[in-house]
C-alpha positions in Angstrom: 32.3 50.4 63.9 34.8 52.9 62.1 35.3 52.9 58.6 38.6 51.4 59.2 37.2 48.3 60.8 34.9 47.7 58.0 37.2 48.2 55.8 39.3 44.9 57.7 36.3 42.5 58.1 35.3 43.6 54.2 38.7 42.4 53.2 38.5 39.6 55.3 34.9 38.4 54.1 37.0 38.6 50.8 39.8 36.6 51.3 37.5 34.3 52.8 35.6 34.4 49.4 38.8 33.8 47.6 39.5 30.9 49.6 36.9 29.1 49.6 36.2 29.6 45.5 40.2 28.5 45.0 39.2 25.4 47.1 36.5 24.4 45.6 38.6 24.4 42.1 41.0 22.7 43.3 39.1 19.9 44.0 37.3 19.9 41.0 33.7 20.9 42.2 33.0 24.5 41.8 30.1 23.3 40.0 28.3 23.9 43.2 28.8 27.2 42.5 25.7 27.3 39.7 22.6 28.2 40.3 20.3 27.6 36.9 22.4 29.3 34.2 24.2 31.5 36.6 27.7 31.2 38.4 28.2 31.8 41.3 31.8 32.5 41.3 31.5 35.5 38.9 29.4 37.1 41.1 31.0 36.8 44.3 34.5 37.2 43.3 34.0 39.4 40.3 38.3 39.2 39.3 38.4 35.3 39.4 38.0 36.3 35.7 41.5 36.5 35.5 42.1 33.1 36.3 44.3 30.7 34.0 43.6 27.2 33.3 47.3 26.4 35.1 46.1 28.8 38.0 48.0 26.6 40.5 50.7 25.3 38.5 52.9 27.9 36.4 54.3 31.3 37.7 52.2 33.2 35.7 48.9 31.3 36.9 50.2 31.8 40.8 50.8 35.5 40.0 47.3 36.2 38.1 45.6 34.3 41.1 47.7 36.5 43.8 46.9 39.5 42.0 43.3 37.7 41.3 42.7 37.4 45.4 44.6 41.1 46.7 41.8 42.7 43.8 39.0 40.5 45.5 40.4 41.6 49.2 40.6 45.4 48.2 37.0 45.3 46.5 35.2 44.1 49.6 37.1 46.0 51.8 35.7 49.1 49.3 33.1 48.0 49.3 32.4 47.4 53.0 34.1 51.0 53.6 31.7 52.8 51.3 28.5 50.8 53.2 29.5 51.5 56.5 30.1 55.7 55.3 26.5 55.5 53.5 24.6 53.6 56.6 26.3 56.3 59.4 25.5 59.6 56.9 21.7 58.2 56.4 21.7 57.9 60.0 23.1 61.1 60.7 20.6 62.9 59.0 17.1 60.6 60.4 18.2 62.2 63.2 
């Protein structure tokens, strides 16, 4: 896999993230989300901090959510980018 490709499925594991959280607001039961005193959302999707109460209603709530998601997307995709560099240099030198 090149950097590039897990750079792609990073970002797409964070959309997906995105999607699913947005979701399960909308209906009303992120709760599901918590685990003791810790939520869930927070840690998977560290930007939905920027989230609005009107995150689905006013222009200013669709814009922080947009911008909310494209951080999300480009965090994975870091993320999975830095992974795959780290797991094919430790590699490299076993050898």
């Amino acid at each position: 896999m090149t950097t590039q490709q897990a750079a792609i499925v990073g970002g797409a594991v964070g959309l997906l993230v995105s999607g699913v959280v947005l979701v399960l607001l909308r209906f009303g039961v992120a709760g599901v989300l918590r685990i003791g005193n810790t939520d869930l959302m927070y840690l998977v999707w560290l930007s939905s901090l920027m989230l609005t109460i009107t995150w689905d209603r006013t222009l200013l709530g669709i814009t922080l959510t947009v911008i909310s998601v494209v951080l999300n997307f480009l965090t994975y995709g870091a993320i999975a980018a830095l992974a795959e560099r780290v797991l094919r240099l430790s590699l490299r030198k076993s050898n």
